[in-house]
C-alpha positions in Angstrom: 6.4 -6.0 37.8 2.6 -6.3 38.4 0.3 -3.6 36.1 -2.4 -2.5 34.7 -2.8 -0.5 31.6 -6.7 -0.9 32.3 -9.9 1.2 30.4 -10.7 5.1 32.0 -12.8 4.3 34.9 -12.2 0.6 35.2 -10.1 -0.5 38.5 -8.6 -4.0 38.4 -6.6 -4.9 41.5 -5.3 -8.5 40.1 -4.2 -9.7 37.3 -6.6 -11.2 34.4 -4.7 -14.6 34.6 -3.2 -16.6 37.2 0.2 -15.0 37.5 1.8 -13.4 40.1 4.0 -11.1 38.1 1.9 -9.5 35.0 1.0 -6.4 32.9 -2.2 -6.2 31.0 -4.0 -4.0 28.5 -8.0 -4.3 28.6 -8.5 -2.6 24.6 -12.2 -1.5 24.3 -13.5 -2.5 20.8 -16.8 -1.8 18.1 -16.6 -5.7 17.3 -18.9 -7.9 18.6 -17.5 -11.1 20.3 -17.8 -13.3 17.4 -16.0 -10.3 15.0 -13.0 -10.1 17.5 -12.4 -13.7 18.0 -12.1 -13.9 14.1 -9.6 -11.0 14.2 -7.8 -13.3 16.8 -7.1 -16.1 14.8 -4.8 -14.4 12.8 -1.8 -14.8 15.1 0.7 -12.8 12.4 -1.6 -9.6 12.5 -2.1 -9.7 15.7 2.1 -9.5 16.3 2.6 -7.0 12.8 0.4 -5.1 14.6 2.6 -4.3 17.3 4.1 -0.9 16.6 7.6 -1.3 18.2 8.2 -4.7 16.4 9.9 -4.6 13.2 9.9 -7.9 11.8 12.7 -9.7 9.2 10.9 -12.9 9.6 7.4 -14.3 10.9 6.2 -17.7 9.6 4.4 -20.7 10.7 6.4 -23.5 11.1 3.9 -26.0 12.2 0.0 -26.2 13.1 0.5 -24.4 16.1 4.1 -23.1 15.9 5.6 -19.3 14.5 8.7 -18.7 14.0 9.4 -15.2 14.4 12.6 -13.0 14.0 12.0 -9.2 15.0 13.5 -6.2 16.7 11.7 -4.6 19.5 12.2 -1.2 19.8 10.6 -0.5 23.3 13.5 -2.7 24.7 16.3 -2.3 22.1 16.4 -6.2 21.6 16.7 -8.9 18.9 14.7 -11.6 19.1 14.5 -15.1 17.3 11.4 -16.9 19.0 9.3 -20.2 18.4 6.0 -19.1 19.1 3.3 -21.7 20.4 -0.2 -21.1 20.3 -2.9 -22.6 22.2 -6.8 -22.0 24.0 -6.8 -21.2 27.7 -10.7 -21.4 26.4 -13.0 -20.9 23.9 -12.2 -16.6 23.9 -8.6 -16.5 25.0 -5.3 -17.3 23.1 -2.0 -17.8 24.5 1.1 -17.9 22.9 4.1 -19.4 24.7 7.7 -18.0 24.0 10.3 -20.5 23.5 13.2 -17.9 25.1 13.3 -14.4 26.8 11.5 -13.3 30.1 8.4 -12.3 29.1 6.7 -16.5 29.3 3.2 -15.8 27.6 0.8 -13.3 26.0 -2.4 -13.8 26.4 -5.2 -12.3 24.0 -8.8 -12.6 26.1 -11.7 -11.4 24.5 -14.7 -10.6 26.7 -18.2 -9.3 26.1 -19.1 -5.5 26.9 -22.6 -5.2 26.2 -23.6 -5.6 22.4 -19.7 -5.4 21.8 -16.7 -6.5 23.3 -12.9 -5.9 24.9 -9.3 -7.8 24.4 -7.6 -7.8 27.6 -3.9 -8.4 26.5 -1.6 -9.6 29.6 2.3 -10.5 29.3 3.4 -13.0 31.7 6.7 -12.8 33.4 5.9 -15.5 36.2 8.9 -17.7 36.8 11.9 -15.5 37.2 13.5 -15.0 40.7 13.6 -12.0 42.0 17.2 -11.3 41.9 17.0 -12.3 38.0 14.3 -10.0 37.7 16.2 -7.3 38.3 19.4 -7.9 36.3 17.3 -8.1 33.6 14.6 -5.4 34.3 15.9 -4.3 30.7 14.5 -6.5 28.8 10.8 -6.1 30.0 8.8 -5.6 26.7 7.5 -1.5 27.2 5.2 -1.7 23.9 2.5 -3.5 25.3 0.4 0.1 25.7 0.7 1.2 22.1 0.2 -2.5 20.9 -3.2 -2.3 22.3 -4.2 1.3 21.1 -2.8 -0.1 17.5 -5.0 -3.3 18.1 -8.0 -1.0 19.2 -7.1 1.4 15.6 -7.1 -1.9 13.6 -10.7 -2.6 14.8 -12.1 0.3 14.5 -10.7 0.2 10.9 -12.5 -3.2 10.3 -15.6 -1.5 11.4 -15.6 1.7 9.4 -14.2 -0.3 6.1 -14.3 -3.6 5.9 -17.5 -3.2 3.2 -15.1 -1.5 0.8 -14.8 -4.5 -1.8 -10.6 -5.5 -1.7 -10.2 -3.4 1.8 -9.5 -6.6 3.5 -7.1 -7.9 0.8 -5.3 -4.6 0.8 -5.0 -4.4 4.2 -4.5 -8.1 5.0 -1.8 -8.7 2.4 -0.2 -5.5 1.5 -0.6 -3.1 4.6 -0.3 -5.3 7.2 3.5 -7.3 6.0 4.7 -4.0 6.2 7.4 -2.5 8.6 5.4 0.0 11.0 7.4 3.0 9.2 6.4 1.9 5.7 2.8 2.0 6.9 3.3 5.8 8.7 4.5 6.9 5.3 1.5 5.2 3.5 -0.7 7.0 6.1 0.6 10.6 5.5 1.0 9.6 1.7 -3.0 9.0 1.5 -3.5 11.8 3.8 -1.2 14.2 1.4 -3.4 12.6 -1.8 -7.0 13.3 0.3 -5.5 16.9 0.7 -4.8 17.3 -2.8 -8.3 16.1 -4.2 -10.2 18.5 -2.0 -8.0 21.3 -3.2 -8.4 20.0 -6.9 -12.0 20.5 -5.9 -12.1 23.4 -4.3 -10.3 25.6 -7.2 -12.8 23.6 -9.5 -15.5 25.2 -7.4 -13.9 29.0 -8.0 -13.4 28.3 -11.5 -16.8 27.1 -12.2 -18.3 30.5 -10.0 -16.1 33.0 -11.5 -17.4 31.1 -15.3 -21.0 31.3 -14.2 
């Protein structure tokens, strides 16, 4: 099950952690080291995030425990999971699945020059290999998109995060929302964008043709 979903041009030949049986995302980011890491301490966005994962419930159940209670649609499974989260070190988070075969994710932030990457890595070390493949089903496939959607949310932060309320909106409305409800929010602010530069632009005709 060993891969790589790495940056264009990068080779990586081993997995980021000690594992013999990983896949991992490295997620180039604008954020400087310190900007990510705060981005990571969010554990709930960092999951919401996740386009495939539709979530019913996700709530912390202790200082370092989630309960979470989602489908994942890159698998076609349910899931009802006790989440632990700890520090590998001072720039990586893992978080330790109670059930299932993936074992870990781990979020690792790294410098790259006066920004910085996440390297995400699921860990499926453990199973045997003839359980591995009576269950080669269940291997989480959204691990891809959930870093282009983590990359998005950072260039969002970036770009918008000076907009007085943005991180309120976005943080408390946008982000509890089912990936779908946010598509249609997209395409509905895209639609409303559309319609204000056409408001404009017969303005500007009107205004011509009165001069």
């Amino acid at each position: 099950m060993t891969s790589q979903i790495a940056e264009p041009g990068v080779s990586v030949t081993k997995p980021p952690i000690d594992s013999s049986d990983a896949a991992w995302a490295s997620v180039p980011t604008p954020l400087t080291t310190g900007e990510l890491t705060s981005v990571c301490q969010d554990i709930e966005v960092l999951f919401r995030l996740n386009p495939y994962y539709s979530f019913k419930k996700f709530s912390q159940s202790g200082p370092a425990t989630w309960s979470a209670d989602f489908e994942n649609h890159s698998n076609q499974t349910s899931n009802q999971l006790e989440l632990t989260v700890s520090r590998d070190h001072a720039r990586a988070i893992s978080v330790q699945y109670s059930q299932g075969i993936k074992k870990r994710t781990v979020f690792a932030i790294e410098p790259a020059g006066p920004v910085s990457k996440l390297v995400l890595t699921d860990d499926y070390e453990g199973l045997t290999a003839a359980e591995r493949e009576q269950r080669l089903a269940e291997v989480d496939k959204s691990l891809a998109a959930w870093g282009e959607a983590l990359r998005v949310y950072c260039i969002r932060i970036k770009r918008w995060s000076w907009l007085p309320g943005w991180r309120w909106y976005i943080r408390r409305v946008w982000i509890p929302m089912k990936p779908s409800a946010r598509r249609i929010v997209w395409w509905l602010f895209l639609i409303s964008v559309a319609e204000f530069f056409f408001f404009l632009f017969v303005m500007l005709i009107y205004v011509i043709e009165q001069g």
